[in-house]
C-alpha positions in Angstrom: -1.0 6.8 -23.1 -2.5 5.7 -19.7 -4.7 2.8 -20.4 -7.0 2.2 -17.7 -9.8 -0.4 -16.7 -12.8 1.4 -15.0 -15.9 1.3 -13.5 -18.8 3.9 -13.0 -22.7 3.9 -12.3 -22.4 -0.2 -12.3 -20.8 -0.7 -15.9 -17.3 -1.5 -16.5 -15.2 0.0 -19.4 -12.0 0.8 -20.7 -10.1 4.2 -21.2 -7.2 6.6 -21.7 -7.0 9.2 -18.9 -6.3 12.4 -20.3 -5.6 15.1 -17.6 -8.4 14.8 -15.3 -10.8 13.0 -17.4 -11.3 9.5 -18.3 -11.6 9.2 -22.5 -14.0 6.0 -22.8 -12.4 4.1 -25.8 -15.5 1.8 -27.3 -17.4 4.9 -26.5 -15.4 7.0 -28.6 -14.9 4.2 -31.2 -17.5 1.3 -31.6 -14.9 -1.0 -33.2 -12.6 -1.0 -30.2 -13.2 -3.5 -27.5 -14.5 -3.3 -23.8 -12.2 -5.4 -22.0 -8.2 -4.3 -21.7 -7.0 -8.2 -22.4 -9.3 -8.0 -26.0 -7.5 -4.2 -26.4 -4.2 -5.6 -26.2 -4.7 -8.7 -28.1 -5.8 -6.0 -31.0 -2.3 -5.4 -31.6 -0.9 -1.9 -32.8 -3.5 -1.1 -34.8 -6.3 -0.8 -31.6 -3.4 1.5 -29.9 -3.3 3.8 -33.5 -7.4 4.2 -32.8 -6.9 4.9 -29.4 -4.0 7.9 -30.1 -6.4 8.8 -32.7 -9.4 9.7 -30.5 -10.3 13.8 -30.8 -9.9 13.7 -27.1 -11.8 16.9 -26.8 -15.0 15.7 -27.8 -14.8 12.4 -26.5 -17.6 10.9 -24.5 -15.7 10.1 -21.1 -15.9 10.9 -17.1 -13.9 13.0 -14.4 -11.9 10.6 -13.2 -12.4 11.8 -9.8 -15.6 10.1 -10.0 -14.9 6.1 -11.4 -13.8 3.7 -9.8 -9.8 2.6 -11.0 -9.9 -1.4 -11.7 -6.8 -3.6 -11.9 -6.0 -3.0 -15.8 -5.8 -6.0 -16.5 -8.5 -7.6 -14.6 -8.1 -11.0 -15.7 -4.4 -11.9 -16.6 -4.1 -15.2 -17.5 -0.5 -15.3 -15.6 0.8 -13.0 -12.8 4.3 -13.9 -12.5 7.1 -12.6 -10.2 10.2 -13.0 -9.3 12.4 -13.4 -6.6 15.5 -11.7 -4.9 16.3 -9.8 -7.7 17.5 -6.3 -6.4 21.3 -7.0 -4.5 20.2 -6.1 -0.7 17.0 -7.8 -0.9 18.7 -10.8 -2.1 21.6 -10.3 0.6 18.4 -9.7 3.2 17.2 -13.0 2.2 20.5 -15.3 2.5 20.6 -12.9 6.5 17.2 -14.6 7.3 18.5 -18.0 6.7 16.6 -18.2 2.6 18.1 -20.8 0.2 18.8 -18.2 -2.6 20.5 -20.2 -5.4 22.1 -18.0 -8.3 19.4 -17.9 -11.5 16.1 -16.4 -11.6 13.1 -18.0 -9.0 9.8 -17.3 -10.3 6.9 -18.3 -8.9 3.0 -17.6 -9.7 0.6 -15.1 -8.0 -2.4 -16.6 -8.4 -4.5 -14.5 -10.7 -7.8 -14.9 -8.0 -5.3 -12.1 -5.7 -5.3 -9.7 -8.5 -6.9 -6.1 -6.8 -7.4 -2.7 -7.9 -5.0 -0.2 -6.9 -7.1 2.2 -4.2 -9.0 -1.1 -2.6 -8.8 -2.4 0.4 -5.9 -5.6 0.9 -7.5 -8.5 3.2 -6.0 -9.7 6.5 -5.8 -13.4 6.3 -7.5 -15.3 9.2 -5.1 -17.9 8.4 -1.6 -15.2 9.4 -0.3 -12.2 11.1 2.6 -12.2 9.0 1.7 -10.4 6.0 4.3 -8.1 4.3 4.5 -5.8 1.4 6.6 -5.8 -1.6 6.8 -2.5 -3.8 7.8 -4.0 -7.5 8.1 -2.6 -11.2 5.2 -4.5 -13.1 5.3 -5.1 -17.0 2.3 -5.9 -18.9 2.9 -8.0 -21.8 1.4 -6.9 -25.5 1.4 -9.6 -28.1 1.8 -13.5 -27.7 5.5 -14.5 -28.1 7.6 -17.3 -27.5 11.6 -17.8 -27.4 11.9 -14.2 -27.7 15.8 -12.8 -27.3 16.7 -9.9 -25.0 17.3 -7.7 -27.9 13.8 -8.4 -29.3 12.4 -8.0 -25.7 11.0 -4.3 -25.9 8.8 -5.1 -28.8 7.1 -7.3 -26.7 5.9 -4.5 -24.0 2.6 -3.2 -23.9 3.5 -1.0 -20.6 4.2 -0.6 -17.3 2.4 -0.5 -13.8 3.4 0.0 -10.3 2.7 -3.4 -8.4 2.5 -4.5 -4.6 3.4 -8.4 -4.4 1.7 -8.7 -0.9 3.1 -12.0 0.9 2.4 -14.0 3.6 5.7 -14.7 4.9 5.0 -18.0 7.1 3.0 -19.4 4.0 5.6 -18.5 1.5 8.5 -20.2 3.9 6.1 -23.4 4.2 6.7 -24.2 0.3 9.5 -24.1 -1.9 7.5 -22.3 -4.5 6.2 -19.8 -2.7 3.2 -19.8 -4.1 0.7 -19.8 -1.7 2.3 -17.5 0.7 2.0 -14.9 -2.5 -1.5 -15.9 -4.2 -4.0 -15.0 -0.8 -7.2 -12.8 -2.1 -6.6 -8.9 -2.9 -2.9 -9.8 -2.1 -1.8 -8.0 -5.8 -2.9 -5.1 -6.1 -1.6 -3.5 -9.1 -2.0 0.0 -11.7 -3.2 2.7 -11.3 -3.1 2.3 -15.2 -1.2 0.8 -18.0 1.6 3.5 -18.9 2.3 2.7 -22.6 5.9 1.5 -23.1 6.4 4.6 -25.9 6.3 6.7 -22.7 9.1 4.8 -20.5 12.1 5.1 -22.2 14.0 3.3 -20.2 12.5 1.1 -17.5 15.9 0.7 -15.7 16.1 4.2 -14.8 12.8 4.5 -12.6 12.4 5.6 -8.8 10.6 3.7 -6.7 9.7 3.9 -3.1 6.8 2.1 -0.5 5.6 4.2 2.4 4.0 2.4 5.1 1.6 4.6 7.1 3.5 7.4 5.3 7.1 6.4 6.4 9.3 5.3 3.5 10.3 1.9 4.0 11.7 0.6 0.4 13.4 3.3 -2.0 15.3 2.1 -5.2 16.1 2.9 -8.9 14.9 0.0 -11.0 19.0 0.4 -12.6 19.6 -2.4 -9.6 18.0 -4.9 -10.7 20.2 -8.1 -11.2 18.1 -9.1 -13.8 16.7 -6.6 -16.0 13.3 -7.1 -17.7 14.9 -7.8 -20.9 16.3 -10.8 -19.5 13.3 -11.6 -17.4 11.0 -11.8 -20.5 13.8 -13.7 -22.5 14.3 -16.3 -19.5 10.3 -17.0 -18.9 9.4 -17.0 -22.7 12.0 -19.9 -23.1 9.6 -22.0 -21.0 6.2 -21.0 -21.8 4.2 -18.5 -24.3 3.3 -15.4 -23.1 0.0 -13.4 -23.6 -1.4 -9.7 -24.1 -2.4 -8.7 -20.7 0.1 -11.1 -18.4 1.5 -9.7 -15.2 5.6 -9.7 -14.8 6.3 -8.1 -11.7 10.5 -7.7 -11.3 11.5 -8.0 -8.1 11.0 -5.8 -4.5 14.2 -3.9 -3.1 15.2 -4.3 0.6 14.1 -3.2 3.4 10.5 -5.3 3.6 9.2 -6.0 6.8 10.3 -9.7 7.6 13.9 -9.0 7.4 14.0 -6.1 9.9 15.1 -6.5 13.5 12.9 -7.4 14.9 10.3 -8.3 11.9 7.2 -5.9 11.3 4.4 -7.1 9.8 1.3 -5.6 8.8 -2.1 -4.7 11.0 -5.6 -4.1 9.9 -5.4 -0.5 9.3 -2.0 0.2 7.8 -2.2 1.9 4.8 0.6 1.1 1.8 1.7 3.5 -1.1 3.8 2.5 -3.8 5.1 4.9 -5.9 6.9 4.9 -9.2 8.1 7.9 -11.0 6.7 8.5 -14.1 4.5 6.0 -13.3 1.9 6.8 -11.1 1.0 5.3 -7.4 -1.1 2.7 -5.9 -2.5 3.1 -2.0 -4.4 0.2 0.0 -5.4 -0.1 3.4 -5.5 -3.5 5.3 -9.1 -4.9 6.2 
């Protein structure tokens, strides 16, 4: 399923997106909730009602005409990681980075999450912004110490995520933090795709085209740490929630570490695309 948060004539719902159309799910079923974080903390048994829905006759929209939200509007953690494709991480240690040889996560802020056609915000505060095409994974139930071969059961699905950084404010801090937390600066979607539709999220293409010119372009089978190990590694330190934000790593090829470094104007438009995903497009404001 594609599990999506949208809006239309001023009310926000949730859905499935079935062809063209939009299948409202507490429309179709009163017991289902209206928020995608409530959704996934209803466990299996809210995704059986939801594959159950006479799709048919549901009450939904053509989704031409909604609005696509984040689909999870509110995470309570967007989490990333760092240098975790082989160039990139090579890219990094080129431009001088510290790059030291475990996983370096850092928070996104959730205040930057963004919907996945809207507009991404100059800062007034830099001229060095820069894109990041990533692999994002939506956790599905609360877990804790959970082993890489338990790891899948803890998926809810996949979306295709930007991690929009402000080079000069990531460099500032050791964390990284603020330099990846600036408003609309994570865009992610265009919808949750359930995990019992990715078979294997290490086989996926992904690419970023700036202004239509491909600038990253990877199979997620690169990654140094696979999201097995990423949700093992991060659920040794904390619990983790229906509805949090992992997003895996960028590939090379982003704009700081070209020769000379290109960074983004108002205007520029970035697509990233995953197969059997989907695609998210914003423009800079």
């Amino acid at each position: 399923m594609k599990l999506v948060t949208y809006s239309v004539r001023g009310a926000t719902s949730i859905g499935i997106v079935v062809g063209n159309r939009v299948i409202d799910l507490p429309a179709s079923d009163a017991s289902l909730p209206r928020t995608m974080r409530e959704f996934l903390q209803a466990g299996p048994q809210a995704l059986a009602k939801a594959k159950a829905i006479d799709v048919n006759n549901a009450p939904g929209w053509p989704l031409a005409d909604v609005r696509l939200e984040a689909p999870v509007p509110n995470p309570e953690k967007f989490l990333a990681i760092g240098m975790n494709y082989v160039k990139h991480k090579q890219e990094a240690l080129d431009a001088g980075m510290q790059v030291p040889n475990t996983q370096i996560w850092f928070n996104k802020q959730v205040s930057c999450v963004n919907g996945p056609f809207d507009p991404v915000h100059m800062p007034r505060a830099s001229d060095k912004v820069d894109y990041e095409a990533e692999l994002g994974v939506v956790i599905g139930r609360r877990c804790r110490h959970v082993s890489v071969e338990d790891a899948p059961s803890v998926v809810a699905g996949y979306v295709v995520v930007n991690d929009v950084s402000v080079r000069d404010w990531q460099l500032a801090s050791p964390t990284m933090t603020l330099g990846k937390s600036f408003n609309t600066h994570g865009p992610f979607g265009p919808w949750i795709v359930t995990a019992d539709e990715v078979p294997d999220p290490h086989n996926l293409h992904m690419r970023m085209l700036v202004n239509g010119e491909v600038r990253q372009e990877v199979n997620t089978g690169e990654l140094i740490y696979n999201v097995w190990q990423q949700i093992a590694h991060l659920s040794t330190v904390m619990t983790l929630e229906p509805g949090d934000v992992l997003a895996t790593g960028t590939p090379s090829g982003v704009g700081v570490a070209l020769k000379p470094p290109q960074f983004r104007k108002v205007g520029d438009v970035m697509r990233v695309e995953i197969d059997g995903i989907g695609h998210i497009e914003n423009r800079f404001a």
